[in-house]
N, C-alpha and C positions, 0 to 999 in steps of 0.2 A: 479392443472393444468387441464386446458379439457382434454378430450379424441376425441375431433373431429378432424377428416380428414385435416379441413381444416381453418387455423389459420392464416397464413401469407399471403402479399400482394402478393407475388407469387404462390402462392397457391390459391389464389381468381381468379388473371388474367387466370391462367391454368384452372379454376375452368367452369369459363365464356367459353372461346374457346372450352372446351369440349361441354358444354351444346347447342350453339348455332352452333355448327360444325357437321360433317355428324355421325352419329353412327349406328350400328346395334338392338341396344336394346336402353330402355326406360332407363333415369336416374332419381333412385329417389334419392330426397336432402331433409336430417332433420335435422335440427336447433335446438342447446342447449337453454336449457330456461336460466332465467337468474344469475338459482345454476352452469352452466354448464352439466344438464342432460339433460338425452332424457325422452321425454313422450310415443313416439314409440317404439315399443317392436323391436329393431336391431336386436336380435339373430332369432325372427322368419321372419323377413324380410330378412336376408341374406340366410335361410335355405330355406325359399317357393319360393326364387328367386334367386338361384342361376342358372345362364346362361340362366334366363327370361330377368333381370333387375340388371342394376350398381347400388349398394347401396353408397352414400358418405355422409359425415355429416359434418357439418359446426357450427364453435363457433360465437356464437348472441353476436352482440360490432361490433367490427372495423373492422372483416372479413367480417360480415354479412353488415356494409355498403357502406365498397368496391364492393361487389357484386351486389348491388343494384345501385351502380353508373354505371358499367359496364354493366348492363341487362337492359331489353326495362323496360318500368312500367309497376310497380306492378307483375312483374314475379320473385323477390327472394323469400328469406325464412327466418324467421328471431324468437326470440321468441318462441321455441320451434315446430313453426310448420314446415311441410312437404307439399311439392310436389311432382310430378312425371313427365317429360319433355318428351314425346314422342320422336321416335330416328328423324322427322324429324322438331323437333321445330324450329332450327333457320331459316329454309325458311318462316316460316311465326309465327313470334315470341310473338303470341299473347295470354293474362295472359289466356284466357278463355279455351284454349286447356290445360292449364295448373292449374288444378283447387287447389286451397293454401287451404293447411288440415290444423285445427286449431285443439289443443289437449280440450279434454270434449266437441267439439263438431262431430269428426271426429273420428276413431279409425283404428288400421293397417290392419283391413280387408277390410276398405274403401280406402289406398291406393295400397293394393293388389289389388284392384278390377279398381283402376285406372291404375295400370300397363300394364293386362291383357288386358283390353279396351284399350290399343293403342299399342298391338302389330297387327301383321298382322293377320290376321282370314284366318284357313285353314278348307274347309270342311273333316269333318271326314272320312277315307279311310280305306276301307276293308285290309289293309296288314297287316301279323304277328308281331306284336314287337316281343323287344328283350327277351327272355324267363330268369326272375329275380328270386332269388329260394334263400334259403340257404341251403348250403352244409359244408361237410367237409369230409376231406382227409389226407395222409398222405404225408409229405414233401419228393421229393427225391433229393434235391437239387437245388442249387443258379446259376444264370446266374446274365449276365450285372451288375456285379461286388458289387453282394451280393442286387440290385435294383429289384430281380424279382426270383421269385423260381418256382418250376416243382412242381405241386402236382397230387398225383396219389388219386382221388375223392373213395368214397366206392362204388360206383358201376361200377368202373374201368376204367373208365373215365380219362386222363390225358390233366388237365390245366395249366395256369401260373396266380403265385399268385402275386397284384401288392401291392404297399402300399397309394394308392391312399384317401385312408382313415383313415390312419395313421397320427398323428403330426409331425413334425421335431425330436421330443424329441426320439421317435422310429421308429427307422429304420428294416426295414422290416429284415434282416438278425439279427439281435439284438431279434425281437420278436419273431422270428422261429426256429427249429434246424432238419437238418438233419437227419432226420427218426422218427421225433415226429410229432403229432397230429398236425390238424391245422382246422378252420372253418371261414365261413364268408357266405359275399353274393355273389353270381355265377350269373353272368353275359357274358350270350354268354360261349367265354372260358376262361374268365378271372374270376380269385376268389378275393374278398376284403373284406381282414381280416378288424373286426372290433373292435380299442381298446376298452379298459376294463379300467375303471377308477382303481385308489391305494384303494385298501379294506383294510384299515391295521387295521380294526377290526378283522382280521383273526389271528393276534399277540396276545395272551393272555400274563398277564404278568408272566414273567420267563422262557416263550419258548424259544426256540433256532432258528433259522431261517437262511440265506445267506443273507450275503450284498457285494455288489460291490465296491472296492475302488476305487475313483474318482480324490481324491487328497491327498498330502501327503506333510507333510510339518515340520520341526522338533519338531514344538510344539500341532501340530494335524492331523486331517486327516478327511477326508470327505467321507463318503460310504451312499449307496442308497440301499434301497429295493424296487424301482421303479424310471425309469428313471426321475420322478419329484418328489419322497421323499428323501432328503438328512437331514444326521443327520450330526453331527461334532464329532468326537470322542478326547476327551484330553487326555492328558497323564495319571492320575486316570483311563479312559477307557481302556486303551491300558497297563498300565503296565510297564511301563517304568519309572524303576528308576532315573534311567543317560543314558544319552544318547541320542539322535534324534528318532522319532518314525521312521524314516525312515531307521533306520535298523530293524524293524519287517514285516511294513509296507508298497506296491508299488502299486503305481498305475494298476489297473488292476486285481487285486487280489480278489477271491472269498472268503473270510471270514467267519467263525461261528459267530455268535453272539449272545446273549442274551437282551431279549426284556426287557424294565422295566417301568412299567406303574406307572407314580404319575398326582398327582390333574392337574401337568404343562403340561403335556402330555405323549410321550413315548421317550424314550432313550435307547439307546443301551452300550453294555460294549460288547467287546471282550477278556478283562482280566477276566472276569465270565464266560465265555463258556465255558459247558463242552463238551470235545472232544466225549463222549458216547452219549449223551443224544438225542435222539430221535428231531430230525427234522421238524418244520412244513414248506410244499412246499414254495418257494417261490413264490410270485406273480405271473400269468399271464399276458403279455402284451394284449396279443387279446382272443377274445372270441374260446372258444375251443381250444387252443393253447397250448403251455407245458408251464413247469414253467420259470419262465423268469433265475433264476442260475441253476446252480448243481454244488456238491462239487466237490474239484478236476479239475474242467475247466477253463479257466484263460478267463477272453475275454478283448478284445481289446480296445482302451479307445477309439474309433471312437465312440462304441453303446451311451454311457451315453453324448455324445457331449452337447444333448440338457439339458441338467442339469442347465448350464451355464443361457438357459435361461429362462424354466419353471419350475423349481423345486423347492418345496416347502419346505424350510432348515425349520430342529428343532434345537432346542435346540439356544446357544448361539454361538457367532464366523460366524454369516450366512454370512457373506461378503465374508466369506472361499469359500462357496458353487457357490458363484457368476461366480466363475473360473474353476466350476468342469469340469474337460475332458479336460482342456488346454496343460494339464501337456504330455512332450513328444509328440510333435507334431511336423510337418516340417514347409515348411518355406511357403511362401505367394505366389510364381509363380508358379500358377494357372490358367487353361485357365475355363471362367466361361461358362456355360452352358445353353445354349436356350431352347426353346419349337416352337412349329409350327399346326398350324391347317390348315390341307388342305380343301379348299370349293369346291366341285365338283361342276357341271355344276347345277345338281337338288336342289341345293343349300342343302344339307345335311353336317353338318360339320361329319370330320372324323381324329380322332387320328391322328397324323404325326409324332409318336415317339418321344416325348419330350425327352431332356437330362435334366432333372434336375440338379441344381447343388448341387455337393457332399455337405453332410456334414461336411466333414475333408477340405473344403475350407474356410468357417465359423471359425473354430477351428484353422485351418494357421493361419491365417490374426490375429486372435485376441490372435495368442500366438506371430507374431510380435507384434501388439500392446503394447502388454505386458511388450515385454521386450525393444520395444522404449521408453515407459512410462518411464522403471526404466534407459535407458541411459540420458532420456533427464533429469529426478533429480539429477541423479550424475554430467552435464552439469552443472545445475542450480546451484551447489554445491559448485561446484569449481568455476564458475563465480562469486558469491557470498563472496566466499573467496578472488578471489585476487581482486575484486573489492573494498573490504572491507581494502586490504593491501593498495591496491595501493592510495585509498583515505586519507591512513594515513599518504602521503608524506615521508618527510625527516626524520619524527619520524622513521621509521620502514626501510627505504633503503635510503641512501645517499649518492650511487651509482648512478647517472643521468643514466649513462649506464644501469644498471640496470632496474632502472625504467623506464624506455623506453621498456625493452626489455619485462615487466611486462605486461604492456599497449598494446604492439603487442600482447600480448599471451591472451590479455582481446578481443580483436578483433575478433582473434581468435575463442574464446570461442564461442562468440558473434553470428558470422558467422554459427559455429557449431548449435549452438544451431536454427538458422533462419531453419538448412537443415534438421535438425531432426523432428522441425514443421511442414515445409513441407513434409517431408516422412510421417507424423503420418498422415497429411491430408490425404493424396495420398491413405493411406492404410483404414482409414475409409471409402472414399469414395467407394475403392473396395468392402469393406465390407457389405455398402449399397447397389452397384448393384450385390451382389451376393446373398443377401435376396431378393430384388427385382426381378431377376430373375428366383430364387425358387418360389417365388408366383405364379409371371406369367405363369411359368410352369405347376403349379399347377392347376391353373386357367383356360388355355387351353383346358388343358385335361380334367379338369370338363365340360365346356363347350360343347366341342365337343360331351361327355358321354350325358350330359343334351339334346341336341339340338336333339341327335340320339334317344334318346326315345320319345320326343314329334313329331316325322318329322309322324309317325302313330300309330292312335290307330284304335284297333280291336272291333267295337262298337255292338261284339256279347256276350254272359253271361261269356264265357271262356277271354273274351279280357277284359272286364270291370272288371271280377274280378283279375286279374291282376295287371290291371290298380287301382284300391283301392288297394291292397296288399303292390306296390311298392309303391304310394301316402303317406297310414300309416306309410312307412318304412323311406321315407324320410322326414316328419313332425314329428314324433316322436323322441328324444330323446331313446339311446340304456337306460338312467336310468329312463324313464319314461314309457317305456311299460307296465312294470307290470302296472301302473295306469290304461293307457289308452289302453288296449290289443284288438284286433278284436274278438269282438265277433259272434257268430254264426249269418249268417246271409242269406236269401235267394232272390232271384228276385221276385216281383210278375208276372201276367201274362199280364200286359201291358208295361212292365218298360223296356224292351228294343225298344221296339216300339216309347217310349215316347221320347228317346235320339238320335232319326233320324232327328229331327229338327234340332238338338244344333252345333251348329259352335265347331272348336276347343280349342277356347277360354270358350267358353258356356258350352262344355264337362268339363275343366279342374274343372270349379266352381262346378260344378254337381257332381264332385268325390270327390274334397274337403267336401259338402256337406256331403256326404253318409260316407266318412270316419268318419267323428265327431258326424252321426249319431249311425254310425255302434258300435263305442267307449265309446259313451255317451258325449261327449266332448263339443256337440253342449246344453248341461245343463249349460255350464260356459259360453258361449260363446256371449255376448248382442247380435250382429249382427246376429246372429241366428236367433233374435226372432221367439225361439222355441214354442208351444203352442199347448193344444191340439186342433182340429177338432173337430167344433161342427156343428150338424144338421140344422142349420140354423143360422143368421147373428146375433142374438140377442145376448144377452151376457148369458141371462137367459134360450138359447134354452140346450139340452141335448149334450152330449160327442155321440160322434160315438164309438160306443163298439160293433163287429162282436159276432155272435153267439155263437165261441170260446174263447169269451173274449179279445181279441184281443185290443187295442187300438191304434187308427188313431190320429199322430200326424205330424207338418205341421215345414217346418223347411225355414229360408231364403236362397235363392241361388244367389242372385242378390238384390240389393237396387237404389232408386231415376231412376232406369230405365225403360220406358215405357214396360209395359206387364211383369216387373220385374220377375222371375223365384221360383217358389216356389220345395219343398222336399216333398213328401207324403210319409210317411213310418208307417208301424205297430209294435208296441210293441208287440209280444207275451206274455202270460202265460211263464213263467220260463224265460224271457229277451232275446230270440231269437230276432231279427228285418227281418221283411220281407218288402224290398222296394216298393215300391207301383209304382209311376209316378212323372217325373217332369213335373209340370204344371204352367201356368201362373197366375199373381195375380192373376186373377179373377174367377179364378178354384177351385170351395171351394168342390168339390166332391173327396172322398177316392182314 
């Protein structure tokens, strides 16, 4: 099945009135090729434009020529390529403002670079941004209902920690504990923990370790050593001669367990754990953070909610794991929860207290589900049954009264079974706008965050390095640093001077630049066309190599644009980089 956004004829029609309707940001649109994949790289497009540009993607067939009947010519997407729709396309809906990227001819820094070129251009301004750091502290406790906690920072400092970088699957009260450690990045006075993927190479086999019970059921039971690894425990695991496991075993329950490593992967036994044997911690949810169990402490089946729907089950039985965190849960009336961005006058957006909505709404709604699922089989059950009688006429009841009264109670059924439809509708569709609303919320708030660091940048050595530090922070993956880590690196003596020309849009590409210089990153990167600086235009002239050894190499800032923008930067001896100037193509000097 695709994975694109956007599949169906109402989803095309909505697709259209967005794109030609009034918006605040640019919309980019990428088209499945005709495997159903993308040729654009989505996860760095949604990472380098979040709350720049709407990413949405569409499946090539019968979506892609719906949308083409509804759009002016030659303004869809189709065949795995990509555009980018500026926010004021449909007042003048013409394909040329809209330039159609074709994949091996185009690549995603060409339609980052189409993005960026039609947002609005602000001259760069002398104000302080927001001061971005990582820090860490010690938790003193939970506000707004376990959604926000107090940390007291090491240099005494007292913030609130949010979980805005967090997934569904952990929940900020789930990852933290009252008077344990905690770390992230410190923004302004808000800190944001940042997860930490499942290591469970940290489990050798035969260790002992904590799992959390998620679910429980008389013939197994489901436990995590991270809110997305679920294992299934049988009755061989558990110990249980006779009897239901669910007299050893409850939902909620911190457990020993013993790890056991074969060719299939790892498995757990809780009838092998020894009660002595020495411990290894359990997992971290977030960076710097404590261990996500400890023995002894029971937690609540709210934290593992998201199990249900990111967790990676081992072993056999995974369908178990499907429903982990349902088990003990209330009921469905729920009031769902908004978000809100307030736009002041200087058009700056600003936080306006989202309420996200809870995770134990998610977990209601689908433990009704649940147990409508199994009312309307037992419906189906018994309609089944006496429909099956009553078809058998006069063999089976020759009672006319009777069968009469058979036939009302089939109606009955009938009826029933029509309202229990409709309530399932009713309740998934809650379920939809209470995922949708978490986004949104999400989403907001990202926005607002994104919008308030770009509204100024500081275009002096202390602002620009910043500006690359938090760049790095948000284009990098937390597992790919070690790769691509910032190395040492210095201004030369023209290079802020050089950056008083560049618009804010022209700045942004200029940091991008220097980040993937500074990383080395701009060596993988074609659109770089990275290269060294040579003494003159020939091919056969010499490398510019300084006194020190030093070497001058030339890196792309900009492409297909008149006086396009070039990188000047020096390699030192030992891999320091000293920036040199941004300069125009036709600037071929150090």
């Amino acid at each position: 099945m695709s994975l694109a956004d956007v599949r169906t004829a109402a989803e095309v029609e909505a697709l259209a009135a967005r794109i030609l309707g009034s918006r605040e940001q640019p919309l980019v649109l990428v088209s499945t090729d005709a495997d159903g994949l993308f040729a654009f790289d989505l996860t760095r497009l949604r990472a380098e434009l979040d709350g720049v540009a709407d990413i949405v993607t569409i499946e090539t067939g019968t979506a892609s020529r719906d949308l083409e009947n509804l759009m002016p010519p030659k303004t869809h997407a189709f065949g795995g390529a990509a555009r980018s729709y500026p926010p004021d396309f449909g007042s003048a809906p013409d394909w040329t403002r809209s330039h159609l990227r074709f994949p091996g001819h185009a690549d995603t820094d060409d339609l980052i670079d189409d993005v960026f070129s039609q947002t609005h251009g602000r001259t760069v301004e002398s104000a302080r941004p927001t001061q971005v750091r990582h820090a860490s502290g010690t938790v003193q406790g939970f506000v707004a209902d376990g959604t926000r906690a107090i940390i007291r920072l090491d240099d005494g400092a007292t913030v609130t920690a949010t979980d805005d970088l967090l997934p569904p699957t952990i929940p900020l009260i789930g990852a933290l504990v009252e008077g344990g450690p905690v770390g992230g990045i410190l923004e302004g006075n808000e800190l944001h923990p940042e997860p930490l993927n499942a290591d469970l190479s940290t489990f050798a086999d035969g260790s002992h370790t904590l799992a959390l019970v998620v679910k429980v059921t008389d013939l197994r039971a489901t436990v995590q050593l991270h809110p997305r690894e679920a294992f299934v425990l049988r009755r061989r695991d558990v110990d249980v001669d006779e009897g239901p496991i669910t007299d050893l075993l409850h939902v909620g329950d911190v457990v020993r367990v013993r790890v056991r490593r074969t060719p299939a992967g790892i498995g757990l036994s809780y009838a092998d754990a020894d009660p002595d044997a020495p411990l290894v911690p359990s997992l971290a949810l977030v960076t710097g953070g404590p261990a996500w169990l400890s023995e002894g402490r029971r937690r609540e089946t709210s934290a593992p909610v998201g199990a249900s729907e990111g967790a990676t089950t081992s072993g056999s039985g995974a369908s178990d794991a499907a429903a982990a965190g349902t088990a003990e849960t209330g009921g469905a009336s729920h009031a769902l929860g908004g978000a809100g961005v307030d736009v002041s006058t200087a058009g700056h957006l600003t936080p306006a207290a989202p309420a996200p909505v809870p995770a134990s709404v998610d977990a209601a709604i689908r433990h009704d589900l649940g147990a409508l699922s199994s009312e309307v089989a037992a419906v189906r059950r018994d309609l089944l049954a006496l429909t099956n009688l009553v078809a058998r006429g006069s063999g089976a009841v020759s009672d006319a009264p009777e069968l009469a009264k058979l036939r009302t109670e089939n109606q009955q059924l009938q009826r029933m079974l029509s309202d229990e439809r409709a309530e399932r509708a009713s309740l998934e569709a809650k379920l939809a706008d209470a995922a949708q609303d978490r986004r949104e919320a999400g989403r907001a708030l990202r926005d607002a965050r994104r919008a308030a660091e770009r509204a100024h940048v500081d275009a002096t050595p202390e602002g620009i390095r910043i500006e690359i530090e938090r760049t790095w922070g948000n284009r990098t993956a937390p597992g790919e640093r070690e790769r691509w880590p910032l190395r040492e690196y210095t201004f030369g003596a023209d290079f802020i001077a050089s950056l008083e020309a560049l618009d804010e849009n022209q700045l942004a590409k200029a940091v991008r630049a220097c980040v993937d210089a500074v990383t080395g990153r701009d060596r993988e990167i074609p659109a770089r066309e990275l290269h060294r600086l040579r003494s003159g235009e020939g091919g056969d002239d010499s490398y510019i190599v300084r006194a020190d050894g030093s070497k001058c190499w030339r890196s792309a800032i900009e492409q297909n644009t008149p006086g396009a923008r070039r990188l000047h930067y020096w390699e030192l001896p030992g891999g320091a980089i000293e920036l040199s100037r941004i300069v125009h193509h036709d600037d071929t000097k150090p």
